[in-house]
N, C-alpha and C positions, 0 to 999 in steps of 0.2 A: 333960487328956491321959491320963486312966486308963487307957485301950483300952492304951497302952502299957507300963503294967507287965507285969510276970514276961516279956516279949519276950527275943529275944535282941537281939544289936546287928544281927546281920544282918536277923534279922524288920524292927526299928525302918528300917533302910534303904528297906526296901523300899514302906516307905508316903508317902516324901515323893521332889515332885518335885523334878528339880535343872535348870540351865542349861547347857548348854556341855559341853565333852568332858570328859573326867581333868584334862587338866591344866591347864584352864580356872577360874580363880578370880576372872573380876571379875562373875559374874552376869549381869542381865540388861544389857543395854546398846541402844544404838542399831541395831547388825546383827544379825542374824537368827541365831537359832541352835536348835541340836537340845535337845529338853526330852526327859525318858527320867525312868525309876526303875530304882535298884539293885536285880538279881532274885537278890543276896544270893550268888551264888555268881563275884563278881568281872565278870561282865559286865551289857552294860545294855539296859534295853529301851524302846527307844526309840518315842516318840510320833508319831504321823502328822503331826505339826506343827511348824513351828519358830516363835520367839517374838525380839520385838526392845520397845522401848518403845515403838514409832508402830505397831507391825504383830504382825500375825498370819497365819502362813502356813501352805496345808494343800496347796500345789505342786499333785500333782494327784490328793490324797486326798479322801474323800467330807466332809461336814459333813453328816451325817444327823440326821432328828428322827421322831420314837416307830420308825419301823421302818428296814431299806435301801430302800427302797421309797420315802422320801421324802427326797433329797439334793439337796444344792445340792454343785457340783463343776465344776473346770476342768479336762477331763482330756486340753487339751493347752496350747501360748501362745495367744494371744489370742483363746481360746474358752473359756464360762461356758455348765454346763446348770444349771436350775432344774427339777424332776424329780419330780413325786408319782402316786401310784397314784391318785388322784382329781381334788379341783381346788387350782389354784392361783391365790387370793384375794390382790389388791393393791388396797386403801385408802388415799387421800391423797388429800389437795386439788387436785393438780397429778402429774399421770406424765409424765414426758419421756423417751423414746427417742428416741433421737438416736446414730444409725450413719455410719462413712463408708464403708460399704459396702451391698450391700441388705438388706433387713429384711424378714424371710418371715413370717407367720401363717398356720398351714396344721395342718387337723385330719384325721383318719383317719372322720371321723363324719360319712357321709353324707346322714344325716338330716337332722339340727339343725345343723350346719355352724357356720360361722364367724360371732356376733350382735355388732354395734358397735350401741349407741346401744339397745339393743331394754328395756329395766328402765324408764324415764323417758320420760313422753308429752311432747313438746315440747324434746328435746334436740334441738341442732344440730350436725349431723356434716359437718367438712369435710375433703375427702380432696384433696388436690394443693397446689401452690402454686399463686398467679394467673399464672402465668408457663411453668407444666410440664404436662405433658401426663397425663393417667389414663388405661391401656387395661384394660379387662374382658374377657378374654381368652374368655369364653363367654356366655352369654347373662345379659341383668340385665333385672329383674323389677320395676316400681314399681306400687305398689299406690295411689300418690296422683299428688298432678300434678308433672311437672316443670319449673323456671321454668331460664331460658339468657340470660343476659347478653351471651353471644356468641354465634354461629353451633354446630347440629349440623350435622359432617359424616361423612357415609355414604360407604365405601367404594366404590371403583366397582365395579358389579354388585350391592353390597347392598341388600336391599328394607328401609323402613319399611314395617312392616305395620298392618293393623286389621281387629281381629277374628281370624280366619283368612289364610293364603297369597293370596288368591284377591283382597283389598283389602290394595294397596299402591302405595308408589312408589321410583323406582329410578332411578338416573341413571348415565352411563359417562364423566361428563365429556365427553360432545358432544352426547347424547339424555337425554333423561328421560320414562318410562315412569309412565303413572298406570295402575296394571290394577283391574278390578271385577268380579265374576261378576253384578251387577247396573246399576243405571242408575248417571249419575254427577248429581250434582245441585252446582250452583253459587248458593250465596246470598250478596249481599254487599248493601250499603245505597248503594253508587255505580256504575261504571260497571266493568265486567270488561276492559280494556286488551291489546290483544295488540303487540307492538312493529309498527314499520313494518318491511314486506320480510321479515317473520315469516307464515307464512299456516297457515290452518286447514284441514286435506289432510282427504279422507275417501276410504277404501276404499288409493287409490295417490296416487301424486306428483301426478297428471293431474286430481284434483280437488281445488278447494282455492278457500278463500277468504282473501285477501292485499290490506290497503293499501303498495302500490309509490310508493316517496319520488319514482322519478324518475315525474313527469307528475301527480303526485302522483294516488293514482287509487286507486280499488277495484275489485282485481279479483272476480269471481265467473268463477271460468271451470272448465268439465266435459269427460271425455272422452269423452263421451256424450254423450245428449239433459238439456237443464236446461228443466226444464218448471217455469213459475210460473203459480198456478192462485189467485185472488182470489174469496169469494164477493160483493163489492157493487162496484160503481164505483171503478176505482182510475186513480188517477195517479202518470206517468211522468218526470221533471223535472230540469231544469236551472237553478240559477240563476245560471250565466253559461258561455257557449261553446255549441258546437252539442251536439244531440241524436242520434246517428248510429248507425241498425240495419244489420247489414253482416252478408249472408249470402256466405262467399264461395266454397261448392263448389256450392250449389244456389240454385234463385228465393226469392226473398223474397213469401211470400205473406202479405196484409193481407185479416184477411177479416169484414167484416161484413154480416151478415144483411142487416139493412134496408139498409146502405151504408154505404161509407169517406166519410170526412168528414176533408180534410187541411187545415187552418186555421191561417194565421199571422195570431196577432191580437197588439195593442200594434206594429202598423206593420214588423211583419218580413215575409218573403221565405219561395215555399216551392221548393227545389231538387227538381227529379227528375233525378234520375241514373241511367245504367245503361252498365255496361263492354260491355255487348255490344247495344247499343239501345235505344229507346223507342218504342216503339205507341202511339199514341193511335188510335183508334178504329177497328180494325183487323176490325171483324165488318162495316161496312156502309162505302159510299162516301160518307160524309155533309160535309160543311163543318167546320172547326174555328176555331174563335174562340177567341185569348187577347187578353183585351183588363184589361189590369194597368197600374199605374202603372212599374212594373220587370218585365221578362220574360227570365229569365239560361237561355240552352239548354246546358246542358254535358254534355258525354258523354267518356268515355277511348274508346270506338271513335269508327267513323265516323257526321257528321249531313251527312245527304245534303238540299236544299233542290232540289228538279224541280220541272219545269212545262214544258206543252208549250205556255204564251206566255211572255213576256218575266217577269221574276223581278227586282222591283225591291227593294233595301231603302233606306232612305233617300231616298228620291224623293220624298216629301212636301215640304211648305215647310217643315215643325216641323224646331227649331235646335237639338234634343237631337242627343247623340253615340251613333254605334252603334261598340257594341265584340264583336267576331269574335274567338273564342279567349282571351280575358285572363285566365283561369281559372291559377291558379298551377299547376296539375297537368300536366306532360309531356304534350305532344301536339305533333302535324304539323296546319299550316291551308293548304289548297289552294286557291288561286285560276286559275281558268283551265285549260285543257286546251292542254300544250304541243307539241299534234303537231294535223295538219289547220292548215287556215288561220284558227285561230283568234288573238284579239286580247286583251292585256289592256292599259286605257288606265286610266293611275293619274293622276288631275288634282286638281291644289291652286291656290285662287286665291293671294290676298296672303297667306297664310298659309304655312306649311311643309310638306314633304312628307316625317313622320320615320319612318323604319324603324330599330326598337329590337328587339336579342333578346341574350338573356345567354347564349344559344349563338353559334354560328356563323352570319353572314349570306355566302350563296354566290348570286351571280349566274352561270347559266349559258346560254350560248347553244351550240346544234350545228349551227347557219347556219356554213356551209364558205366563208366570203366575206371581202373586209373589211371592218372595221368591223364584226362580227362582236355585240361590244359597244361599243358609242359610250358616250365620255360628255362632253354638251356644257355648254359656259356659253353665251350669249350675248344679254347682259343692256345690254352696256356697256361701254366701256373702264376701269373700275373694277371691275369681274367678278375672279373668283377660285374656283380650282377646290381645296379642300383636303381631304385626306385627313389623317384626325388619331388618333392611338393615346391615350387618356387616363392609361392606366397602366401599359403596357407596357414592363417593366423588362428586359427581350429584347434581344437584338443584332437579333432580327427581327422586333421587334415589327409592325413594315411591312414586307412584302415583296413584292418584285414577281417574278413566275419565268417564264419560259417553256423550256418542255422542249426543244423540238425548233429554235424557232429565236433571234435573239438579241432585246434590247429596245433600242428607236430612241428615245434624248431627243431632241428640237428644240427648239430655245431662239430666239424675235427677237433675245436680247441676250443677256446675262451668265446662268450657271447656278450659282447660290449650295445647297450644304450645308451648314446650321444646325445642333449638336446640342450639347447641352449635357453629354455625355460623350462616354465616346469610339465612333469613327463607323470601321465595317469594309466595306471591299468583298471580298467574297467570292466565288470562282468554283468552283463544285463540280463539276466535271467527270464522267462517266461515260462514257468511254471508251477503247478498248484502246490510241490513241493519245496521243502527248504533248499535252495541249491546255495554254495560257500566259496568264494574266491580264495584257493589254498596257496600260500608260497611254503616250500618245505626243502630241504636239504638231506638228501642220504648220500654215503660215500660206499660201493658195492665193495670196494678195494679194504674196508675195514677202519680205515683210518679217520679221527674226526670227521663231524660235518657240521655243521651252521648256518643261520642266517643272518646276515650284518647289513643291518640299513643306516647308511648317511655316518660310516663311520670317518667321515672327512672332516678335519675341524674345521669350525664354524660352519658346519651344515646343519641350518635347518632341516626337522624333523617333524613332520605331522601329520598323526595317526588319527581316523575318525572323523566321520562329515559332523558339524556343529549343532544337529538333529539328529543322529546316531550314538549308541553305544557302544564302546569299545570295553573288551571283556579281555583282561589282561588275568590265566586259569591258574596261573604259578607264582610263586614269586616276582616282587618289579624291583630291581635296583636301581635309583636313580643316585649318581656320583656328584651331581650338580642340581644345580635349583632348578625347580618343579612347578611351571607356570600353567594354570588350568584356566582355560579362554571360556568355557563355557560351565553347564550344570555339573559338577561331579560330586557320583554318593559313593559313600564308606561306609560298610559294617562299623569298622572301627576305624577312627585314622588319629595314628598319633607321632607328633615330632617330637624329633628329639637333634642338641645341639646344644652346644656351649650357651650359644646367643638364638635360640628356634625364634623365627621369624614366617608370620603368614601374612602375604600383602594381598590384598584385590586390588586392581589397577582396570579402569575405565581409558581406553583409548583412543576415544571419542575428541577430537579438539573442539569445543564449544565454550562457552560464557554466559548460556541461556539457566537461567532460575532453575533450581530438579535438577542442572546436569552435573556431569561427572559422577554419577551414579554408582554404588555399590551395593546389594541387597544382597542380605542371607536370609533366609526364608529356614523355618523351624515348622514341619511338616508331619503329620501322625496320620492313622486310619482309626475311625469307629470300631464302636463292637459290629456293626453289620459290613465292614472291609468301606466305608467312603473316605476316601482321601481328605484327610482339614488341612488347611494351612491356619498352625497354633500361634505363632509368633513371627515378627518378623523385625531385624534389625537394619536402616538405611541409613546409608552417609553420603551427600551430594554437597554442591557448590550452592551456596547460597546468596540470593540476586542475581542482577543481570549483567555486573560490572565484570572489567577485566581485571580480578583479583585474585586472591586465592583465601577466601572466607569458606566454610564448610560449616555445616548443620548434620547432626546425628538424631533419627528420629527412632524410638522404639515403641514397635507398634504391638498390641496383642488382640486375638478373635473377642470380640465379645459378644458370642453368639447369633450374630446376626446372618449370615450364610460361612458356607464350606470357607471359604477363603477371602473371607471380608476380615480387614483389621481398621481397629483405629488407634492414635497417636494418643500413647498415654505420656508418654514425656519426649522433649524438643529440645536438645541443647544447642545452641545458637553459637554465630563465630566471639560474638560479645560476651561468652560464659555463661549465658544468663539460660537456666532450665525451666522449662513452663511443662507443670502438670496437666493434667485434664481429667484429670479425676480427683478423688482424696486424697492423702498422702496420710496414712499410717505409719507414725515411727514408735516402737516397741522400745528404745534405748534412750539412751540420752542424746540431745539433740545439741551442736555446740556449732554458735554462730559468730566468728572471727574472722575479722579482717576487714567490715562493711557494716553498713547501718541496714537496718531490717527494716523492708515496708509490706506492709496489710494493706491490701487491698487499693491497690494504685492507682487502679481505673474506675477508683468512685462508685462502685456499683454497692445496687444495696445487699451487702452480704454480711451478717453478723459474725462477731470474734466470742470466742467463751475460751473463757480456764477455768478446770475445774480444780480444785484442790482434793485432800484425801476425804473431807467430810462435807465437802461444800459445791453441787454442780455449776454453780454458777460466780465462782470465787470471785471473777476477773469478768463479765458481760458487757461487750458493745452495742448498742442497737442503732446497726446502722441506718435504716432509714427512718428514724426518728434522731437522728445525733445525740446519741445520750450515753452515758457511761454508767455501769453499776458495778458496787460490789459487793456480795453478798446478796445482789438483786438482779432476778432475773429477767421483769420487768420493770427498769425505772422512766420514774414518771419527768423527772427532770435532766437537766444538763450534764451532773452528777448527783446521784444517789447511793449511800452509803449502807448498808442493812444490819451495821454494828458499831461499835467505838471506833474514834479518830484520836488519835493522839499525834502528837508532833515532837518529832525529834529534837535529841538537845543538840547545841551547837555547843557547849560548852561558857564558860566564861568568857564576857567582856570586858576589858580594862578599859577606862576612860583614858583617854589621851589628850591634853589639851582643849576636855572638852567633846570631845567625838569617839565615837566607837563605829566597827564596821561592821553588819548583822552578815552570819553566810548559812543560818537558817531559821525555823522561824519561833524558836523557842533558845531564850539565854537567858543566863543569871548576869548580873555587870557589878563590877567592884569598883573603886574610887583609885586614882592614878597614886602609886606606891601607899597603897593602903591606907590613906588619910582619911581625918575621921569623918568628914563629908566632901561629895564634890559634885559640880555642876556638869548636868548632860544633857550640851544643847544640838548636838546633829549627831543624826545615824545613817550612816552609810551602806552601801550594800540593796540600795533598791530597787529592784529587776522589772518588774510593773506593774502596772494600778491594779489595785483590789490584792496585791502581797502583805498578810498580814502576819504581824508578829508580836510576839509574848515575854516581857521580861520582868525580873523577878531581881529583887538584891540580894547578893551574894554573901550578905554578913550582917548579923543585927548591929554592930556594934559601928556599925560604919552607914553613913545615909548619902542614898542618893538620890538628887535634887532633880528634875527632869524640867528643863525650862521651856517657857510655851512664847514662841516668837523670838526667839534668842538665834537658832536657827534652824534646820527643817524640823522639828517639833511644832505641832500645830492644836495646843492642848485648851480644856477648859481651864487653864490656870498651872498655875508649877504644882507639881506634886513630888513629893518626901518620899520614899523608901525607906524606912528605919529598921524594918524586920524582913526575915527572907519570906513570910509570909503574905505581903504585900507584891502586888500584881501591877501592870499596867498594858494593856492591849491596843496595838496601832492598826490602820490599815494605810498603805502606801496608794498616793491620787497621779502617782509620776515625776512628782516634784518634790512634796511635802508627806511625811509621816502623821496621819489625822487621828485622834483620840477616840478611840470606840467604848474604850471602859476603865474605869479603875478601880482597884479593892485593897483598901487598909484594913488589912487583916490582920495584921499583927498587935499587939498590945502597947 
C-alpha cells in the first residue's frame, strides 16, 4: 500500500469502499445496502449499487461493458434489457425462455430478418406445443417439403395456390373451388370416387352427371341436346330390369338405313307403346299378322279393335286366357256401347264370373223403370246372395243410399245384423223440414209388439250423441243404476232407495292440478228470458302429485257477466276452508277441537268485538299493533277505556317459607295458622313485567315478607298484620321486585 504514503487521512478515505450509512457499523450483511466512498469533505458518494451477501443490486442502473452502448439494465419491476450496439451472442448447451406472459422476437431489419435454425444443416426446429395452435400472421415461404400429421386448414375464402393465382383451390365451408388457367389433369393408380347424390355439373345446375341412391341409378341428364356419337358397333345394356327410351315433348325416331331390327332374344317380350297411338302400316291397306307365342297391346290412349264383320277374340277352341287392360299403368277399359239398343252378355260356365279393380267398381243403369238393376240368385234353396267388405274399417264400409226415395228390406222370416263392432243406423237428412229416424213395432196378426234394444246381459246401451238431446215422452223405468255421461235436465228428478246414492265420476286418467273434475252448475233465466249461470259447485284433484287429495270449491255470480262466478269458499284436501268474502254467522259459533288464528298471513286487517252496548268491546289495530278495549282507537300497546280488576286466585298458605302465585291477586296465611311467619320466595313466575298483588289473610296473624332471604327483592321486610295491608310485586325473570307497599291497617 505505498500509493498511500505522504496522503492525507482525508485523501486515504477516499480510495476505500465502505457499506451502510454513518452510522452503520456491522458491514456487509444479509440486506442490502448502499456502497459509496468518502469524497473527503464529510459527504459521500455514492455508488449505483447496493450490495448484501447473496446479492447485488443495480435497481435500475445500467451494468455496462467496454462503452454505454452495451448495458444490461432493468429500468423498471419486472422488466430486464439486454442492449448492445451490435450482436448479442449466447452460448450454452441448453437456452430456456420461459415467460408467463408473451414473448416477442422482433427485428427493425428488413432484409435478413429474424433466422432460427439457419448456421446448421440438419437442425430440427420445433415451434408450438402438440396441443396449441401456431398463426403466421403474413405470408410463409418453404423452400423444401412439408410433412402434417394432422390436417391443413385454410381459411374460408383462402386460396392454396401453385405456381401463380391463377392455380389453386379454395373452399367457404359449403363449396370448394379448383381454378386453372390451363387443363386440369387427374392421375391416380385406382378408381376416381365421386360420393352418391354428389354430381358432376357442367356449364349450370341443368347439366350434370350424378349416381342417385334412391333407384339407385346413374343419371346423365342435359338441358339441352346430349348427343352420343360412337365410331364402331356399340352396345346399349341392361343386366337386369327393362331398357326404357322415353321421348316425352316429341317422336321418338329409330332410324336405320338398311332397317330397324327390334329383337328379344333369350325368350323375352317386345312392348310397343305409344301415349297417343300406334300405326302399324299405315301407307297401304295391306293385312297385318302378329303371330307370337305372347302378344301384349298396351297403350295409355285409346286401342280402338273395328271391323265391318263380327270381331271375335277368343272364339277359337284354344284354352289359353286372354287378358284386356292388365297392364299396371292407369287406364279406362270399355266394353259395349251404352246407348242404342245395344247388348252386353258376360257368360261363365262352372267356373266364376270375377270383377276385380283396386278402384271403384260402379254399376250404372239410366232405364227409368223397375228393376232398373236386378240382381238375382236362383240356383236353389241353398243360394245366397252376399255382399262382402274385406277391410273396411268404416262405419260405411257398406252402404246402401238412395237419395230421393226410401230402401224396402223384405224378409220370408227373421232379419238378423251381424257385426263384430259397433253397428250405426244413420239418417242424413237434407231438408228444410223436420225429418225423424223412426224404429217402431206393429204386429198386423193382433198379438203383442215391441221394441227391445241390447236386451243381452251385459250389453251396453247408448242412446244420444253427447251434443244431442234425447227426449224419453213416457214414463223411464230404470231396474239398475243410472249413469248420465253428459248434461241432463229435470223438471223434477228425485231418488229414492233405502241408501239413494248420486255419484259424478270423471273418467279422465290424469294427475294434473283442476283435474278429475266434477261441476254442477245452478242455472236461471231473467225477466227478459237471458240465460245466467247463478251458482256453481266444483270438486277436482288437487296439485300435481299422484295422490288422491281433492278440493270443493263453491262458486256464486256476482254480477259481473251472464255466467261469470267467483270462489266464495275453498275447502282444501287439509280441511282447512278459505272464504273470500265476509262470513256472516247469525247463531252461535262453537270452535272445538283446534286453536283459532286471526289473521295468519300478517296483513294489515283489524279484529272488533262488539258487545251488547259497546261497538268496540274487544279492538285490534292491526297496523299499528295495539289492542283496545273499550277503545276504538288506542293510542298504545294496550289501552283500556274502563276498570281493570284482577282476579282472585284465592289463598296462599306459606310452606316452609314459600308460596306458589297461579294469579295475580291473593290473600296468604301463615303455615298451620301460626301467629307470624316468614315469606321469603314466590313461585309461579311466568315473565318479566308479571305483576302481582297480595294482601293478608287474617289480622290476627302477621306476615313477614323478607327482602334477600329469597326471590323477594324488597326495600326492607315488611309486616302484614291487617288484611288491609297491600304489597305489589313485579317479576324481572328471576326475582319478584317491590313496586309498592300500603299499611293500611291499624
Amino acid at each position: 500500500m505505498g500509493y498511500l504514503k505522504n496522503e492525507t487521512l482525508s485523501t486515504t478515505y477516499k480510495r476505500f469502499l465502505f457499506v451502510g450509512g454513518s452510522s452503520d457499523n456491522a458491514g456487509l450483511t444479509g440486506s442490502l445496502k448502499s456502497v459509496g466512498t468518502d469524497d473527503g469533505g464529510g459527504s459521500i458518494n455514492t455508488a449505483p449499487f447496493t450490495m448484501a451477501t447473496g446479492e447485488l443490486n443495480f435497481s435500475s442502473n445500467k451494468l455496462s461493458f467496454h462503452d454505454t452502448a452495451v448495458y444490461i439494465q432493468s429500468p423498471s419491476d419486472t422488466n430486464l434489457n439486454i442492449v448492445a450496439d451490435g450482436e448479442v451472442d449466447v452460448t450454452s448447451a441448453t437456452v430456456d425462455v420461459n415467460a408467463t406472459g408473451d414473448i416477442t422476437i422482433d427485428t427493425t431489419d428488413t432484409s435478413d430478418g429474424i433466422k432460427i435454425g439457419t448456421a446448421t444443416s440438419g437442425v430440427p426446429i420445433v415451434i408450438g406445443h402438440t396441443t396449441s395452435e401456431t398463426t403466421v400472421a403474413d405470408n410463409l415461404t418453404v423452400t423444401g417439403k412439408t410433412e402434417h400429421t394432422m390436417y391443413a386448414n385454410m381459411a374460408s375464402g383462402v386460396k392454396l395456390q401453385f405456381v401463380d393465382g391463377n392455380e389453386y383451390i379454395s373452399g367457404d365451408s359449403a363449396n370448394m373451388t379448383i381454378g386453372s388457367s390451363g387443363r386440369i389433369d387427374l392421375t391416380a393408380t385406382s378408381d376416381v370416387r365421386i360420393p352418391t347424390d354428389v354430381g358432376l355439373q357442367f356449364v349450370g345446375t341443368a347439366n350434370y352427371i350424378e349416381y342417385a341412391a334412391s333407384g339407385a341409378q346413374l343419371k346423365v341428364v342435359s338441358g339441352g341436346a346430349l348427343n352420343q356419337t360412337a365410331g364402331a358397333a356399340s352396345t346399349i345394356k341392361t343386366t337386369a330390369g327393362n331398357l326404357t327410351v322415353d321421348s316425352e315433348a316429341a317422336t321418338l325416331t329409330l332410324d336405320g338405313h338398311t332397317g330397324v331390327d327390334i329383337d328379344a332374344s333369350n325368350s323375352g317380350a317386345v312392348s310397343i307403346d305409344g301415349a297417343g297411338g300406334i300405326n302399324l302400316g299405315t301407307n297401304a291397306d295391306v293385312a297385318f299378322d302378329v303371330d307370337t307365342a305372347a302378344f301384349d297391346l298396351d297403350s295409355s290412349g285409346a286401342i280402338t279393335i273395328d271391323g265391318t264383320s263380327t270381331i271375335g277374340i277368343g272364339t277359337g277352341a284354344n284354352a289359353g286366357a286372354i287378358s284386356i287392360g292388365t297392364n299396371a299403368t292407369a287406364r279406362t277399359v270399355t266394353v259395349g256401347n251404352k246407348i242404342g239398343a245395344s247388348s252386353l252378355v258376360l257368360n261363365s260356365g262352372t267356373g266364376k264370373l270375377d270383377v276385380g279393380s283396386t278402384g271403384e267398381i260402379e254399376v250404372t243403369s239410366t232405364k227409368n223403370a223397375a228393376s232398373s238393376i236386378y240382381m238375382r240368385a236362383n240356383g236353389g234353396t241353398s243360394e245366397t246372395i252376399k255382399i262382402h267388405a274385406d277391410q273396411g274399417t268404416g262405419v260405411g264400409s257398406i252402404e246402401l243410399t238412395s237419395d230421393a226415395g226410401g230402401i224396402d228390406i223384405n224378409a220370408g222370416t227373421g232379419m238378423t245384423i251381424n257385426t263384430a263392432d259397433t253397428a250405426t243406423f244413420l239418417m242424413a237428412a237434407n231438408s228444410g223440414s223436420a225429418k225423424y229416424f223412426s224404429m217402431d213395432a206393429t204386429n198386423a196378426g193382433g198379438g203383442a209388439a215391441g221394441v227391445k234394444v241390447g236386451t243381452t246381459s251385459g250389453t251396453t246401451v247408448t242412446i244420444g250423441h253427447t251434443t244431442s238431446e234425447t227426449t224419453v215422452s213416457d214414463n223411464l223405468t230404470v231396474t239398475g243404476n243410472l249413469t248420465v255421461g253428459g248434461t241432463q235436465a229435470y223438471t223434477d228428478l228425485a231418488i229414492s232407495d233405502t241408501s239413494p246414492t248420486l255419484t259424478s265420476s270423471n273418467t279422465t286418467e290424469e294427475n294434473g292440478d283442476g283435474g278429475r273434475e266434477s261441476i254442477w252448475y245452478f242455472k236461471g233465466e231473467k225477466g227478459d228470458g237471458t240465460s245466467t249461470t247463478i251458482a256453481q259447485i266444483r270438486a277436482d284433484h288437487q296439485g300435481s302429485s299422484d295422490d288422491y287429495k281433492g278440493e270443493l270449491f263453491f262458486k256464486v255470480n256476482t254480477d259481473s257477466s251472464a255466467d261469470g262466478q267467483s270462489t266464495a269458499l275453498k275447502i282444501t284436501s287439509d280441511l282447512k276452508s278459505t272464504f273470500s268474502g265476509n262470513v256472516d254467522i247469525d247463531a252461535a259459533l262453537d270452535v272445538d277441537g283446534g286453536s283459532f288464528t286471526f289473521n295468519e298471513a300478517s296483513g294489515d286487517y283489524d279484529f272488533r268485538c262488539e258487545s251488547n252496548n259497546n261497538t268496540h268491546m274487544i279492538f285490534m289495530d292491526a297496523g299499528n299493533d295495539r289492542l283496545g278495549v273499550k277503545e276504538s282507537s288506542p293510542s298504545t300497546t294496550l289501552q283500556v277505556g274502563g276498570n281493570v280488576a284482577f282476579g282472585t286466585g284465592g289463598e296462599l298458605t306459606i310452606s316452609s317459607g314459600v308460596v306458589t302465585s297461579t294469579h295475580s291477586y291473593h290473600t296468604v296465611d301463615t303455615e298451620s295458622d301460626a301467629s307470624t311467619d316468614d315469606l321469603d320466595t314466590i313461585n309461579g313466575g311466568v315473565v318479566a313485567g308479571q305483576i302481582i298483588v297480595l294482601k293478608a289473610e287474617n289480622t290476627a296473624r302477621s306476615i313477614v315478607a323478607k327482602d334477600g332471604t329469597g326471590n323477594l327483592k324488597l326495600s326492607g321486610d315488611f309486616t302484614m298484620d291487617n288484611t288491609e295491608d297491600t304489597l305489589m310485586l313485579v317479576y324481572d325473570g328471576s326475582n319478584w321486585l317491590e313496586v309498592t307497599r300500603s299499611n293500611n291497617g291499624s
